[in-house]
N, C-alpha and C positions, 0 to 999 in steps of 0.2 A: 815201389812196385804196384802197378794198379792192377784190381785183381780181375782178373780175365770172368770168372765167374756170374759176378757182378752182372758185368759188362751183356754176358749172356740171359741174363736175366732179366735185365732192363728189356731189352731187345723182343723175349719173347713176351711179356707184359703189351709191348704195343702189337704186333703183330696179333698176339690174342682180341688186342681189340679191334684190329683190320679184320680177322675174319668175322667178328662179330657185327660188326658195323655194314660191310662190305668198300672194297677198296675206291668203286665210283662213287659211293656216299661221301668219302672222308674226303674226296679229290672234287669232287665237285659241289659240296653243301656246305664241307665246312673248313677245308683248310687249302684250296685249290689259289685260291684269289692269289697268296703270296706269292705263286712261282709266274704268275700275270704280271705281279707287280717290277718284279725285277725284270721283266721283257719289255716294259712300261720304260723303267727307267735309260736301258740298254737304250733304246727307242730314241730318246727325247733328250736326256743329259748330254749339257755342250757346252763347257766353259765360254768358251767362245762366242757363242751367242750375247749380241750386245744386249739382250731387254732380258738380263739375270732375274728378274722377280718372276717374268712370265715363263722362262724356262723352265724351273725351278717346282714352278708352280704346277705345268703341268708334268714333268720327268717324277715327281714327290707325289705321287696321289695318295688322296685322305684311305686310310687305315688304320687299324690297329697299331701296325707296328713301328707307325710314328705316333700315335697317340697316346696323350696319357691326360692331364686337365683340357678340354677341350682343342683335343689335337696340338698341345701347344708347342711341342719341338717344331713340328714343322711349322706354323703360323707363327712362332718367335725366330727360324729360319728367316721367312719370308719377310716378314717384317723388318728383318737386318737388309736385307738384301733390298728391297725399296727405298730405306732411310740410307742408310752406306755402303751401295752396292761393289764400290772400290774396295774397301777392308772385305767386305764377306766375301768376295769373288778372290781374294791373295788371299784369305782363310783357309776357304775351300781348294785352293791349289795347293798349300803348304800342308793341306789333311790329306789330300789323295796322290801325291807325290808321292812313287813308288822308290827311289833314292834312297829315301830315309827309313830309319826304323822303326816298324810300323807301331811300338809299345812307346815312343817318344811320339809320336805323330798322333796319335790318341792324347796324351797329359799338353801337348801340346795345345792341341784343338781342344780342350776345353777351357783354356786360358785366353785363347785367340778369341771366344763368342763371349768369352767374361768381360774380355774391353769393350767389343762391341755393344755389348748390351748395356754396361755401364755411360758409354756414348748415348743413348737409347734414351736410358732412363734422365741425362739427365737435359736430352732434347727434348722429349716430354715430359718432364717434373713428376714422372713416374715411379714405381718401383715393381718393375717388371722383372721378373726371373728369366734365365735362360732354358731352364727343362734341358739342356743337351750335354746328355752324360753319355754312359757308357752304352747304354742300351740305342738311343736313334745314331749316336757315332758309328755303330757296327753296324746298323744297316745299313747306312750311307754305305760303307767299307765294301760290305757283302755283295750291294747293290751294284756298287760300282766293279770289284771283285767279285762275282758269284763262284770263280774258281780258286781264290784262293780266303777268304777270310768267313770266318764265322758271325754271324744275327745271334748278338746273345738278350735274354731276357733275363736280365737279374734273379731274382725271385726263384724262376724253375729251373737255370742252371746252375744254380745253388743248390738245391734240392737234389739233383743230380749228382753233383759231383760229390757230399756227402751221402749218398744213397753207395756210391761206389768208393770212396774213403769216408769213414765215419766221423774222422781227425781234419777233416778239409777247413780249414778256415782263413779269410782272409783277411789281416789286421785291421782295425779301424782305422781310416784317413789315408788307406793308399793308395796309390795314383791312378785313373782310370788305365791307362796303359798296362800298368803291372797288376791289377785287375783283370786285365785280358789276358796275360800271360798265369796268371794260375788256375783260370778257368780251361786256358788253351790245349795243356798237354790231357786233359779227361776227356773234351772234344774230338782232339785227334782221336784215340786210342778207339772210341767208338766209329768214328769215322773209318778208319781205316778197318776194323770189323766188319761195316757191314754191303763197305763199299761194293764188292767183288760177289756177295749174295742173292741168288740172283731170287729170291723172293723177295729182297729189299728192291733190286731192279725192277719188279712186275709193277711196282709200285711206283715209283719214281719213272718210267715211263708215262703211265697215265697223267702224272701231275706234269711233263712238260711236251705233250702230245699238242701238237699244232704249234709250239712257243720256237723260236729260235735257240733259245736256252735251254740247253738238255742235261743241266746239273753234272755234266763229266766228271767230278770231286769227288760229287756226294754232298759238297758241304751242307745242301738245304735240306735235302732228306733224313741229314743227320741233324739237322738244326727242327724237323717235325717231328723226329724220333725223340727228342727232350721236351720239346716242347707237352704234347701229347700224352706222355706217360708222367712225366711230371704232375701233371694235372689228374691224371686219372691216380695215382697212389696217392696222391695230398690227397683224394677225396675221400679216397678209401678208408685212409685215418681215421678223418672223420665220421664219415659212417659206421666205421667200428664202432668208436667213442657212443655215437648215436646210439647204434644198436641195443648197446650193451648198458644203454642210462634205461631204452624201452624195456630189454628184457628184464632189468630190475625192477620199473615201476610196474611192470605186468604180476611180476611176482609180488608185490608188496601190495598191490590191489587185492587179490586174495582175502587178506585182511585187515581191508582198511575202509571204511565207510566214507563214501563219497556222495551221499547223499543229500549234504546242504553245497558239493561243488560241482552241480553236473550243467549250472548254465553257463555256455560257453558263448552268452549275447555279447558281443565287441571284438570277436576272435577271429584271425584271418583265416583262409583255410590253409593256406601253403606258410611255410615259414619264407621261401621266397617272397611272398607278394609281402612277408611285415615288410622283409629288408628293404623292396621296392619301395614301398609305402614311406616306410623309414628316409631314402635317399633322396627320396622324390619332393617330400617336406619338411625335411633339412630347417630350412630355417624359420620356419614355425614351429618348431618342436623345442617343449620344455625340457631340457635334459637333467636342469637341473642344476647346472653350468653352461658356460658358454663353449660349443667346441665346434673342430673344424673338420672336412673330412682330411685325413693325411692324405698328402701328396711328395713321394720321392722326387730325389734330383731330377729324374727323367720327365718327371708328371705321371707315374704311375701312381694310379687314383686306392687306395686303404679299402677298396668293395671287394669281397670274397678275394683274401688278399692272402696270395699263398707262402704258405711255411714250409719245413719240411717236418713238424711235426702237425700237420692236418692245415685247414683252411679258416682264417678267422672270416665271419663273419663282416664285420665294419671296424677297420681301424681309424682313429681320431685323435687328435692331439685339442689338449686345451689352451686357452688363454696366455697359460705359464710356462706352453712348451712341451706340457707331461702327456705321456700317450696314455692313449684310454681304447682299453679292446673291448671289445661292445661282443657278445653273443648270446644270439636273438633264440626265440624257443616259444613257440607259438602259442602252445597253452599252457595246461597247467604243466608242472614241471617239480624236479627233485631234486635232492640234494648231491647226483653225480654231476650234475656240469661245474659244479665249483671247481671240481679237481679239471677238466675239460678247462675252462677258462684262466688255472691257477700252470698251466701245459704252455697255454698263448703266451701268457706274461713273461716268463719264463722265456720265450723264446725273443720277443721281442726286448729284454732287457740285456741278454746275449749278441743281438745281432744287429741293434737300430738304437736303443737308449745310449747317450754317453751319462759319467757317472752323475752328474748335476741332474736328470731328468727322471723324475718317478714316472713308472707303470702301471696305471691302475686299469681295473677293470669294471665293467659295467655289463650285467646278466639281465636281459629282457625278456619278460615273459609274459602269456597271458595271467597265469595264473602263479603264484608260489605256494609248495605244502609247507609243512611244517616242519619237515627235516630241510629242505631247501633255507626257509629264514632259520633254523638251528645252526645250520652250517656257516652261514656268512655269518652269522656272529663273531665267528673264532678268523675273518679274516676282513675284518670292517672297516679296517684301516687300509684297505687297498682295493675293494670289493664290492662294488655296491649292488641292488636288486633293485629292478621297478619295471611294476605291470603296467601292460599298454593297453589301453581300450581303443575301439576306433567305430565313430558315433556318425553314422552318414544324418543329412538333413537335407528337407527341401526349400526348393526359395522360389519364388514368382521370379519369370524371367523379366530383367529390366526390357 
């Protein structure tokens, strides 16, 4: 039984932030593009069309919601469909053949782009991944279907559907299809909520104002209404967590002399611009080990990489495979993010480690007190601390 509750709650969560925002801000600044995109596709997608790469190419336009390591779903798409436009063109009709069942026709089509790109790699002596999992298969799905199938995003529909069962889980190693179907029926339930609401209508009017596509379903509206809220309660976590490390270290400043820590020369001012700073020179940075940034089956990239208990930071896999959750903390800093980082691991050895892969973690700061190195003491063995400086120079231009 899903609990209706819930369900209302979610609901006014986003709408709290519609009013807050205002509805042409959200529709046209920051979440408007996708209901373009699908009129995009309606537009342009034509099997039939003999020059597949170019169709393809423009019916698929670069977004997010094919994106993940540099757009690769769709430019590993494309790339099939230039080199064996035969196999991806019987692919792609064997994925959106309404006949079948659309939970086999998902585990299907992820095995159909496994040959191909095995063909792929070993016409270029490459080893190229395919990125085309559950998440760019439902948009295709969606795309092609905007009336009948759901755009899921891993990560925040997860997030969701344990926000609304707390027991929601789905086994490791199941198959992208049945994957969709235990995601499906928490979908529906809110779908069918808020379908007929007509402050969810005032909404979803603006978002396909001038398109062809007037989301009759609901699916896509319901597919912003997770998306959206997802994101704003993972943050929330977070900034709880935050809040509540500052109200501490406010209260312990009181009595604690800081006197030999007050120059903050090497410190970013934003804790975003370390992470940028961080992603951006990636591979000149000593970490200490060699790592990589994670990237899921789809290509969704480990940057501000959402849980449903808060938002990590940067997640990374090393050398050997072991994930490594990095959160970053801009200056000096204390001994509550240990339990904040020992929360990540934790979730990530639940939901992404199999039993072979350690979890470690990695706490970056400008600064550490001395309750901060006390703490990792007691968890050193999976937990590491190191301050970042960051030293501009000048140079004659060549």
């Amino acid at each position: 039984m899903i609990d209706q509750e819930k369900i209302q709650e979610w609901v006014r969560e986003y709408l709290k932030y519609i009013q807050d925002i205002s509805i042409n801000e959200h529709v046209n600044s920051i979440e408007g593009y996708k209901f373009k995109l699908i009129d995009n596709f309606q537009k342009y997608f034509d099997l039939k069309d003999p020059d597949l790469f170019g169709m393809l190419e423009k019916s698929i336009e670069k977004s997010n919601l094919v994106v993940g390591a540099q757009y690769w779903p769709r430019n590993m798409l494309l790339e099939y469909a230039q080199n064996f436009p035969k196999e991806t063109k019987i692919a792609l009709e064997n994925f959106l053949n309404e006949k079948k069942d659309v939970y086999i026709r998902l585990t299907e089509a992820v095995k159909d782009f496994d040959c191909i790109n095995e063909k792929l790699r070993k016409k270029t002596k490459g080893n190229q991944n395919t990125y085309i999992g559950l998440r760019f298969l439902t948009v295709l799905l969606s795309y092609k279907y905007p009336e009948k199938y759901n755009a899921i995003k891993p990560n925040e529909w997860k997030f969701f559907a344990r926000f609304i069962n707390a027991d929601f889980l789905i086994p490791k190693h199941t198959s992208v299809g049945e994957q969709y179907r235990f995601y499906e029926k928490y979908i529906e339930e809110l779908r069918l909520y808020v379908k007929n609401r007509e402050d969810i209508k005032k909404i979803k009017e603006v978002f396909t104002r001038g398109l062809s596509f007037d989301d009759s379903e609901s699916h896509w509206i319901t597919q912003d209404i997770i998306y959206i809220t997802a994101n704003l309660l993972s943050r929330k976590k977070s900034e709880q967590a935050e809040n509540k490390e500052q109200s501490i270290e406010k209260e312990c400043s009181l009595f604690t002399d800081f006197s030999d820590t007050e120059d903050n020369t090497g410190f970013v001012p934003l804790e975003k611009h370390l992470e940028e700073y961080i992603i951006k020179n990636w591979d000149i940075i000593d970490f200490g080990k060699k790592l990589f940034i994670y990237s899921d089956d789809d290509g969704t990239l480990g940057q501000q990489y959402i849980t449903d208990v808060g938002v990590i930071d940067i997640l990374a896999k090393d050398a050997e495979g072991n994930f490594v959750v990095m959160e970053l903390k801009r200056a000096e800093t204390k001994y509550h993010v240990v339990g904040q980082i020992l929360n990540y691991i934790t979730w990530v050895e639940e939901n992404l480690a199999s039993n072979k892969q350690k979890v470690l973690g990695m706490i970056v700061v400008g600064r550490a007190d001395k309750t901060l190195k006390s703490a990792i003491k007691q968890v050193s063995n999976k937990v590491f601390l190191k301050e970042y400086r960051v030293k501009m120079t000048f140079n004659d231009p060549k």
